[in-house]
N, C-alpha and C positions, 0 to 999 in steps of 0.2 A: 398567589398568582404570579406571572411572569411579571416581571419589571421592565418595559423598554424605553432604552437611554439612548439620546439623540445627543451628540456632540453640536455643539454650534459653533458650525463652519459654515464657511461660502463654496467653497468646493469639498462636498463629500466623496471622501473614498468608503469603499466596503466597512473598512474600520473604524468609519466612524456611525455606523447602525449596532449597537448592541443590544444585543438581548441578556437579559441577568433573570436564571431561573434558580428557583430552587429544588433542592431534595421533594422528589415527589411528582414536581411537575408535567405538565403534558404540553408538548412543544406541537405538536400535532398529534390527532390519532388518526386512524385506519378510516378510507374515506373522506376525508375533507378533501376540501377543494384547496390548492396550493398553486401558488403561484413563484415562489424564494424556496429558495437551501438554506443551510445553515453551513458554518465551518466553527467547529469548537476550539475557544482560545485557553479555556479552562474546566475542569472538571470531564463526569462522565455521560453521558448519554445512555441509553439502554433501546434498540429498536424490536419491536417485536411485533406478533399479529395474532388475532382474535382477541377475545376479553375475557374476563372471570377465571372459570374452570381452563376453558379453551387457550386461551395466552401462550404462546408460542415464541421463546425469546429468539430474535435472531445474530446480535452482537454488541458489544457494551464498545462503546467508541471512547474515544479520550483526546486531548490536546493533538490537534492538527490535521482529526479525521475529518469527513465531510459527513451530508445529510441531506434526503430531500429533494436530490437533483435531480428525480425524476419528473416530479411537478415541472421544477421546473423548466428542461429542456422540452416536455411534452404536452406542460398543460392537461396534465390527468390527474385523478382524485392521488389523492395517497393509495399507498399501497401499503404499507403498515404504519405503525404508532411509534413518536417519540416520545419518551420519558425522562427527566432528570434523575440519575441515581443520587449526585449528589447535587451542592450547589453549583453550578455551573455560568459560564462568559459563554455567549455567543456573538459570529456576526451573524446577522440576517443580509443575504444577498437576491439582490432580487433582477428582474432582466437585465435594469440599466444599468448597475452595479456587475453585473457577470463577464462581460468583454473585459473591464480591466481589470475584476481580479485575476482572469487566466493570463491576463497580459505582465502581472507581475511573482504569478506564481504557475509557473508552469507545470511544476510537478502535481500539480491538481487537475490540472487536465488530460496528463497520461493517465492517472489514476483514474479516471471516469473512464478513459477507452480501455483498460485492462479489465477494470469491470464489468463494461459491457461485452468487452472480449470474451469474459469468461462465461457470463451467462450466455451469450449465443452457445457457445460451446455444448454448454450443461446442454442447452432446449434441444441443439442437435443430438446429445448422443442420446436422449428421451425420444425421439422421434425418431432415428434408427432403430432404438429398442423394442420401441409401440410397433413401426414395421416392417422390422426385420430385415432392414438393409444393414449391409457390411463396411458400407462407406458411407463417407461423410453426404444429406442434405442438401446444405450449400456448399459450391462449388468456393466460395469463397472462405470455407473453415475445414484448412489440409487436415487429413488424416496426420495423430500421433505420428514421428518418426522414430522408428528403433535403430539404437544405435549400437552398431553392433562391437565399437570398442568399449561402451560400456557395459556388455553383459560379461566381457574376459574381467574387466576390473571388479564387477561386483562383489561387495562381503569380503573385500581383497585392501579397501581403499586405508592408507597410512597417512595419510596427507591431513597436516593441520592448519588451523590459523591461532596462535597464539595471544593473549591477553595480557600482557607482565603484568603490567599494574595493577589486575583483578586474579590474576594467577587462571582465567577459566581458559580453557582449548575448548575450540571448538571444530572439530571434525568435517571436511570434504565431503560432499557426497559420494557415493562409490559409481555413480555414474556420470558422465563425463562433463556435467555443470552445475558448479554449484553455484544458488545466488545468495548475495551478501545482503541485509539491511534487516527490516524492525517488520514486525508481526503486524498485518493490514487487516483487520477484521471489515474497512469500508468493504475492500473487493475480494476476501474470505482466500488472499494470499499470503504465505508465509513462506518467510524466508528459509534454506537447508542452511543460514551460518545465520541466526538470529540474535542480533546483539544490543537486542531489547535491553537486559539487565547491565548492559557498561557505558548505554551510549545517555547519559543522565541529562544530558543538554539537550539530545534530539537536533544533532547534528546531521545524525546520519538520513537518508533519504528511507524511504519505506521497501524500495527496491534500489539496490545502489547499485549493486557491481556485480560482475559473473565472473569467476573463476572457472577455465576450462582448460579440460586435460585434451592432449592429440599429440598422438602421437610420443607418450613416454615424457611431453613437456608440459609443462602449466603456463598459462595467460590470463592475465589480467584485464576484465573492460567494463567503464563504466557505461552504465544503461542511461538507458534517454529521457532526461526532466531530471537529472539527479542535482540536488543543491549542495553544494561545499566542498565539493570535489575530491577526489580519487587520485592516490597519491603512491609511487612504489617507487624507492628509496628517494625521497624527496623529490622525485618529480610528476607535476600533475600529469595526469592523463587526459587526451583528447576523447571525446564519447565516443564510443563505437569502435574504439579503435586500441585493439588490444596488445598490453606491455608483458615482455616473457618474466616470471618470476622463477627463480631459484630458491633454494634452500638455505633461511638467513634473509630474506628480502625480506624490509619491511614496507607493509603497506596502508596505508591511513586511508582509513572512512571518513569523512569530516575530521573532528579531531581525536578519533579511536585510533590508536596504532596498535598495530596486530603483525606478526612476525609470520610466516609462512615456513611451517617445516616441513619435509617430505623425509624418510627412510628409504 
């Protein structure tokens, strides 16, 4: 069974509600009533939905993902099942506890709107599908833009980002953004320069940076809630606010340095 460990404080923060599960566990299933999230400080989680035969996995999360938070921002039953793959640290955050963990970690809060970003998305293009309209539902989720410099570049793109240390390149997309950071199974995003396998510290943000081609030149900008900042040839970047790279520039994700080549 789950193990939960209360630090004894006078003022609790988030981190001091832990949950200690083990291999096997069930942190919640499908239908309960929920009122907390969780945020994993170790190990993995596994969410899925139905039971037995029917069981439906839908993401294995890991150290720094989230869980849950539909409960709790809506007070509705679960919507699928948590599971421990393995042993796993949780905190348990619950309403009074929620204000200052976004208050100290803001990149969990973008994270929660990209996901609900992205499922509005999804429900619209299902419901232009189901009725057969050509545009977007709601007025408030633009229609896809096409970009018409990057269909000349496609299956064309030579543009790298270099790894010395690890010796891996990892490839531009061929159309005209690509984004930098680590594999998001919370909001089912993934990065087109994923530096999952270099970034061992988890310095780097989930979504970090964008690299965008215009016009024959390349820019650098870090995205909104990124932690540890975006860096081209030693100097940080302001968010939003995009730095020109050359050929030979180096640029740091947290503490990833990666070199920018282009032919």
């Amino acid at each position: 069974m789950a193990k939960v460990v209360f630090k004894s404080t006078s003022n609790r923060t988030p981190e001091d509600f832990t949950l200690e599960v083990s291999e096997g566990d069930h942190i919640f299933r499908e239908g309960d009533l929920g009122t907390e999230m969780f945020l994993i400080q170790d190990g993995q989680i596994e969410i899925y939905t139905g039971s037995g035969k029917q069981e439906k996995p839908l993401a294995i999360l890991e150290r720094g993902d989230f869980f849950g938070e539909m409960s709790l921002l809506e007070d509705l039953p679960r919507s699928a099942s948590a599971r421990a793959v393995s042993e796993a640290r949780l905190v348990r955050i619950n309403g009074s506890t929620f204000t200052q963990m976004l208050q100290t970690n803001p990149e969990i809060a973008v994270r929660m709107m990209r996901k609900l970003s992205r499922r509005i998305r999804e429900t619209d293009a299902m419901l232009r599908e189901a009725l057969g309209h050509s545009g977007p539902i709601h007025p408030e989720v633009p229609p896809m833009e096409v970009d018409a410099e990057a269909t000349t570049v496609a299956e064309r793109a030579t543009e790298v980002l270099k790894h010395e240390e690890s010796g891996l390149v990892f490839p531009l997309a061929a159309s005209s953004e690509t984004t930098i950071g680590r594999r998001d199974p919370v909001t089912g995003i993934y990065p087109d320069v994923d530096l999952t396998p270099v970034d061992h510290q988890r310095s780097i943000s989930r979504r970090h940076a964008k690299v965008y081609r215009r016009s024959g030149k390349f820019f650098v900008s870090e995205e909104i809630g990124t932690m540890n900042g975006t860096f081209v040839n030693g100097e940080r970047l302001e968010t939003g606010k995009p730095a020109e790279v050359k050929s030979g520039d180096e640029v740091r994700c947290g503490v990833i340095n990666l070199f920018f080549q282009a032919d």
